[in-house]
C-alpha positions, 0 to 999 in steps of 0.5 A: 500500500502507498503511504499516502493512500491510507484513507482511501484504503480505509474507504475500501475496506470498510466497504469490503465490510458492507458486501461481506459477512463472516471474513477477518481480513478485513477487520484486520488491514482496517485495523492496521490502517486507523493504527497508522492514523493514530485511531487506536480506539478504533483500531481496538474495535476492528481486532475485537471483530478478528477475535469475534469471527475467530476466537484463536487467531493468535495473530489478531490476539499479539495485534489488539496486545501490541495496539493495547501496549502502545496506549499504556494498557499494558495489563490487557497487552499482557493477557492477548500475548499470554493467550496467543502463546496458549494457543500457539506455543511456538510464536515466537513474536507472542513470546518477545512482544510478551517480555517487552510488556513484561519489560515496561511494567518493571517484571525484568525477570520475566521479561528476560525468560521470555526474551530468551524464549522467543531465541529458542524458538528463532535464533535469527530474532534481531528485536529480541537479540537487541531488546534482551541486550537491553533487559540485561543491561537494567539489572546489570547481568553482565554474562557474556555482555561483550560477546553479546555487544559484538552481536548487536552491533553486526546486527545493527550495521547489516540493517543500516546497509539493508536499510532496515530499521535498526533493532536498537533504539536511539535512546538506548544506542546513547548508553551503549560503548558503540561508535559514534558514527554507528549511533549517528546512523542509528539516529539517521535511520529512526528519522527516516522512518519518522519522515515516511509516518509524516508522508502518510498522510500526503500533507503539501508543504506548508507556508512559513512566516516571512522571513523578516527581523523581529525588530528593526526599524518601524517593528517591534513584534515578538518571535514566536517558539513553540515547544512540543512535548508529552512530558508537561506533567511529572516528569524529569523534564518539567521538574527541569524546565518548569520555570522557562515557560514562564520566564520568558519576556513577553515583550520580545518572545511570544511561547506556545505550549503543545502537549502531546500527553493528557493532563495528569493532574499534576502541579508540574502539568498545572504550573506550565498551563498556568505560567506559559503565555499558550499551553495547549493540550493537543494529546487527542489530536492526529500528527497531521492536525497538529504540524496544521495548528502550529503552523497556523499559529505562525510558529517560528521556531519549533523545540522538540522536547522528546528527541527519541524518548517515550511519548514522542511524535516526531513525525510532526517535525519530519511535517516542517510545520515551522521554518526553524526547528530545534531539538533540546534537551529532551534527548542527549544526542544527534537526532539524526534527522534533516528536518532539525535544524539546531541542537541547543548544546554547550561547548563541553557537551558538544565541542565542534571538533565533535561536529561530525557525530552531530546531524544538526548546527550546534548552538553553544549557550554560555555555561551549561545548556543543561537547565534546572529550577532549583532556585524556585522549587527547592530552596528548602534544600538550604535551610539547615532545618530540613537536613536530613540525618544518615540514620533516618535511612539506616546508613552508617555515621561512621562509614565514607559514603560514595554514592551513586544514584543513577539508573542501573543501564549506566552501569558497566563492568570497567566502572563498577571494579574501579568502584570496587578497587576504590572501596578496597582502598578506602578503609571503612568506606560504602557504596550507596546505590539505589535500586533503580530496579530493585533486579539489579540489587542481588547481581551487583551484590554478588558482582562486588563480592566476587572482586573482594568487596565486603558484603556491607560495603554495597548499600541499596536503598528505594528511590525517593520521591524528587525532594527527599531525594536531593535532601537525601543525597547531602548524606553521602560524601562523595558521588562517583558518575558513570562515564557511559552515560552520565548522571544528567537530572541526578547530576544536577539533585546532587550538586544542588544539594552541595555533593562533589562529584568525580565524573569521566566525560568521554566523546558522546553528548550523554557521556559529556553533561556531567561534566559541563554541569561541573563546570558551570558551578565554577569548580570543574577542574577539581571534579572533572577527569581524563582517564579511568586510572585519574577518575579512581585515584581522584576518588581515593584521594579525596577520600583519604584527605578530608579536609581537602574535600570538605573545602571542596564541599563548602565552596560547592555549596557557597557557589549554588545561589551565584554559580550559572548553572542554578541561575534559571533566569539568566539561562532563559536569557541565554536561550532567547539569545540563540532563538533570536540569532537563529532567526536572524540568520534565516531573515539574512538567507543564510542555512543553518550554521553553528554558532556561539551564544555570548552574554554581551551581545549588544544586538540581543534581541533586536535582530538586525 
């Protein structure tokens, strides 16, 4: 079927219907069509009709789970695989498409026997090859991991040269030890396929404003930015970029909201829609609906907040409703794509020399592009009647507490025996992880042990809730990142709560936002690292000369209501900044280039 006949596929098929009774196949390419339109409901309807005319097609039980684990109805995803498996033991796509399921709703372990599984039944599976990868690295199941990579990788650069769409995603690409240039490929190719969702539905090309500055003579308009998300709610995203919205000057920067997830009720939700200038809710609205309303509102620049991450419809971009599109934040590298004009970047995370692993212009703000809101939401964090004590969490008053509170998937086997080989070096020291999953805890216990840790040097607790969390991690005495990919949102929890840190940046973006987040504090040098061997000696020499990291600490802590990085104002300014700049090039004809925001610019905002 061409991609641009959707509709008119759909007018068949439900005319097949009228003059035929008794048959499935059409109830089920109906099905296929309105999930290729977003109509899930429908879609759902159409494979009730499948399963009603034939109760045991397994095929239409694994289609409606797979429509069902698309909208978040993972419980009814898992009840269509585990029947279609009842009934077709053998299906090996039931027994993947059930792991992942598994997967999404935190049962890790059974996720991995079903991977494993779906491989018995057909070794030549590269989704469950790459998704089962993916499972062992959460829970850090380490067995055979570098013969496993070595197989992930041929997978992924044979389907690069078919021209297959990769089995590994690119947000899980970011945290893996590929090649660069294998990830920027990875990206290239999701991107594509985002471009063939958009061409569906046959949209022609859209009119864009006028290319003319905002500001000049006998002109004073606004530049209108749009951002598109579906993390306005609880989410790291709008604990980081709550404030933005708001803080933009109204005179010079017009902001439009566009929320691609339902109100969740949250204060995070109600603080956007109540603080930016436009919040629209557009969750219940087609991609193609969406490129036309922001396009009728004459958008300048469009932000993709998702990049690759959950929730995403970059369709919508691959749509060029707006003249300038920009990706930020959202995902931590190169989207790959043709229709994003800039990432909004910092000259660690992303020096140029690094260009050619990036498909955007890279546009470096001053600092650390990386924004938070700590100074309007938890203030409480300073005021030393809100500390917490160590023993309110069963933690050890009279240990060295190292600490890390990232995601288990950022750990490695190099990273963990530094740590290991720190904690045998260090007397009376602990490592406090979290257990994020709770799978992990029991593998890295016994990991750690193996390597001649003592069994009470590893400590897990639960993770917290956002504020009990940054208080909390004031506890510990030091915070050793992983160099893989990076502490980023927890980077910023524990520097805020005045926690050193010893981070190692590599070449990726997300292996580098440790770092430029050190650096924005003012003390990178003693926190930022060149090799594994200096990240582990560092770690046991501050260790071992309190005093030294106690200074380290206090001017940490003396630095976060002055230091850029917790200044949201200023980065908002900053920010404005590049829109104005980007524009600016565009009214001069000019294509996209990379360019660097500086704080003097005597021009901002009037774009000359």
């Amino acid at each position: 079927m061409e991609w641009n006949m959707v509709a008119a596929a759909a007018t068949y098929y439900k005319a097949t219907l009228t003059v035929t009774t008794g048959l499935s196949a059409p109830f089920n390419n109906l099905a296929i069509v309105y999930k290729q339109q977003g109509n899930y409901a429908d879609a759902i309807s159409c494979y009730n009709e499948v399963l009603r005319i034939d109760p045991l097609a397994a095929d239409g039980l694994v289609n409606r789970g797979n429509t069902y684990k698309e909208i978040g109805r993972v419980t009814e995803a898992i009840q269509d695989y585990m029947y279609a498996i009842t009934i077709r033991p053998t299906m090996a796509e039931a027994h993947a498409n059930l792991a992942s399921a598994y997967k999404d709703s935190g049962h890790v372990e059974a996720a991995m026997k079903s991977y494993k599984q779906a491989l018995l039944l057909r070794p030549d599976f590269p989704e469950a090859t790459c998704n089962l990868l993916h499972t062992l690295q959460c829970v850090c199941s380490w067995e055979d991991r570098d013969k496993m990579f070595t197989e992930v990788e041929g997978i992924i650069r044979r389907q690069i040269k078919m021209s297959v769409l990769p089995s590994v995603q690119p947000f899980h690409a970011i945290a893996y030890p590929l090649d660069p240039m294998l990830a920027l490929e990875i990206s290239r190719k999701y991107a594509a396929h985002c471009s063939l969702i958009a061409s569906r539905y046959a949209l022609p090309p859209f009119n864009h404003p006028t290319p003319i500055p905002i500001k000049s003579e006998g002109r004073n308009q606004r530049l209108r930015v749009g951002y598109v998300s579906s993390d306005f709610g609880n989410h790291p995203l709008s604990h980081l970029m709550g404030s933005v919205f708001g803080m933009h000057n109204r005179q010079n920067v017009e902001v439009f909201c566009y929320a691609l997830s339902q109100n969740d009720g949250t204060e995070w939700r109600l603080r956007t829609q109540s603080e930016a200038e436009h919040f629209l809710d557009v969750s219940a609205m087609s991609s193609d609906m969406i490129a036309k309303l922001i396009n009728e509102h004459k958008i300048q620049i469009l932000v993709n907040l998702n990049g690759y991450t959950k929730g995403a419809r970059n369709e919508i971009f691959a749509m060029l409703p707006a003249p300038i599109q920009v990706s930020y934040m959202g995902f931590p590298g190169t989207t790959g794509a043709d229709y994003i004009d800039y990432l909004v970047t910092d000259e660690f995370v992303s020096p140029l020399c690094f260009s050619h692993i990036y498909s955007e212009k890279l546009v470096h703000l001053p600092h650390c592009y990386f924004v938070n809101d700590y100074k309007q939401k938890n203030l409480d964090v300073l005021d030393p009647n809100c500390w917490h004590k160590r023993s309110d969490y069963g933690l050890p008053e009279d240990k060295f507490i190292f600490a890390c509170f990232n995601q288990l998937y950022k750990m490695d086997p190099e990273i963990f025996d530094s740590w290991c080989n720190i904690l045998k070096r260090v007397p009376n020291s602990v490592l406090w992880l979290l257990r994020f999953p709770a799978a992990g805890e029991m593998r890295l216990r016994a990991y750690a042990v193996a390597r001649g840790v003592q069994p009470e040097q590893i400590i897990f607790t639960d993770v917290a809730m956002k504020n009990e969390h940054i208080r909390r991690s004031a506890l510990a005495d030091l915070f050793l990142d992983t160099p893989l990919c990076n502490a980023h949102t927890t980077g910023t929890d524990i520097l805020w709560a005045g926690l050193p840190m010893v981070t190692l940046p590599l070449e990726k973006m997300a292996t580098r936002v440790a770092g430029s987040l050190c650096v924005a504090t003012g003390l990178g040098e003693d926190m930022i690292v060149n090799s594994m061997k200096e990240y582990e000696e560092r770690a046991v020499s501050l260790a071992l000369n309190r005093p030294k990291l106690h200074t380290l600490a206090t001017k940490l802590k003396e630095a976060r209501m002055s230091c850029p990085l917790f200044d949201t104002t200023r980065w908002v300014r900053n920010l404005e900044r590049a829109y104005f700049k980007m524009w600016s090039l565009h009214c001069l004809g000019k294509r996209p280039q990379h360019f660097k925001v500086t704080e003097d610019d005597l021009e901002f905002p009037f774009d000359r």
